[in-house]
TORKOL-4160 file (C-alpha; in steps of 0.2 Angstrom, whole numbers, padded with zeros to 4 digits, m for minus):
50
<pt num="1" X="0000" Y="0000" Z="0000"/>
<pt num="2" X="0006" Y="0019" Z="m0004"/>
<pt num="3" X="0006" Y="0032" Z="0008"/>
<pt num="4" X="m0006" Y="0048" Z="0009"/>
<pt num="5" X="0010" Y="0055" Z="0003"/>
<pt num="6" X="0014" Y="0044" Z="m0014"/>
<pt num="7" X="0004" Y="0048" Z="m0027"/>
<pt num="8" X="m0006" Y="0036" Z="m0035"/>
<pt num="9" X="m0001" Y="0018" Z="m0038"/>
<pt num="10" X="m0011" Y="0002" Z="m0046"/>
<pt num="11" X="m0004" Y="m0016" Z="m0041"/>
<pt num="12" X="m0011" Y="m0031" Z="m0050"/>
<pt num="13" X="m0011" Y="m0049" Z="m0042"/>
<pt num="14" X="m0015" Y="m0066" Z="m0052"/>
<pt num="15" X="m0010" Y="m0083" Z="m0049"/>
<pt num="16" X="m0003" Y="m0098" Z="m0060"/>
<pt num="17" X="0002" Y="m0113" Z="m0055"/>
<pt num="18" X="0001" Y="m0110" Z="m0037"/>
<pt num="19" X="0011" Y="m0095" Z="m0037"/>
<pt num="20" X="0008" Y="m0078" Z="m0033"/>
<pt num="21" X="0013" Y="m0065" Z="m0045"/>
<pt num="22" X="0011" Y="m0046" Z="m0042"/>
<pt num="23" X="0017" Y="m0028" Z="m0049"/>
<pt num="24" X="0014" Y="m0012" Z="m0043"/>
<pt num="25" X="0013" Y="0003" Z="m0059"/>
<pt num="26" X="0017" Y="0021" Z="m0053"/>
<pt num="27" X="0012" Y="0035" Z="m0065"/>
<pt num="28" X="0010" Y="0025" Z="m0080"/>
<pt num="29" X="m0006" Y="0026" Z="m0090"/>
<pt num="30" X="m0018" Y="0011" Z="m0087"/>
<pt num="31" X="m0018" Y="0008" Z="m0107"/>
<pt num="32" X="m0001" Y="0004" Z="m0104"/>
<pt num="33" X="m0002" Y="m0006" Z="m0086"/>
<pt num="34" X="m0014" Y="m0017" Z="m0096"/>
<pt num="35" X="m0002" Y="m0022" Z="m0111"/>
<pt num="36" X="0010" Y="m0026" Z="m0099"/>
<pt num="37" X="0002" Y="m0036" Z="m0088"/>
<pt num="38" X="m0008" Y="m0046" Z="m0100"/>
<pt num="39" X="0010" Y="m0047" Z="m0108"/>
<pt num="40" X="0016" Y="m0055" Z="m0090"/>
<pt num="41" X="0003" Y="m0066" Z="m0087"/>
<pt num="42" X="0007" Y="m0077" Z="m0105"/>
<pt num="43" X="0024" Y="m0075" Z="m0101"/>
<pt num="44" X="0030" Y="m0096" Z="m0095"/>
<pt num="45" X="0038" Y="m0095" Z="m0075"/>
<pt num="46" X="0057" Y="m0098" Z="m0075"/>
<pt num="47" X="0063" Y="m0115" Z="m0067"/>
<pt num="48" X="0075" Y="m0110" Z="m0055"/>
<pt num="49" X="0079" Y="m0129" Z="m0051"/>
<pt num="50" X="0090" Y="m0126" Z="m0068"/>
């Protein structure tokens, strides 16, 4: 959560596969925040057991 102070922030949640993802835009246009996000959620998870 922002403080009073911060201006105006969005943060989107989703969950695949058991895991949480979440990022948090700052001043940037929702027409934007929504190409990267949909862009994030078809991105594949990295296998860190590699």
């Amino acid at each position: 959560m922002s403080s009073p102070k911060e201006k105006y922030n969005l943060t989107y949640f989703w969950l695949k596969e058991d895991v949480c993802y979440k990022v948090t835009f700052k001043e940037v246009e929702a027409e934007v925040q929504q190409q990267v996000v949909a862009a994030l959620v078809k991105e594949k998870a990295i296998d860190l057991k590699k």
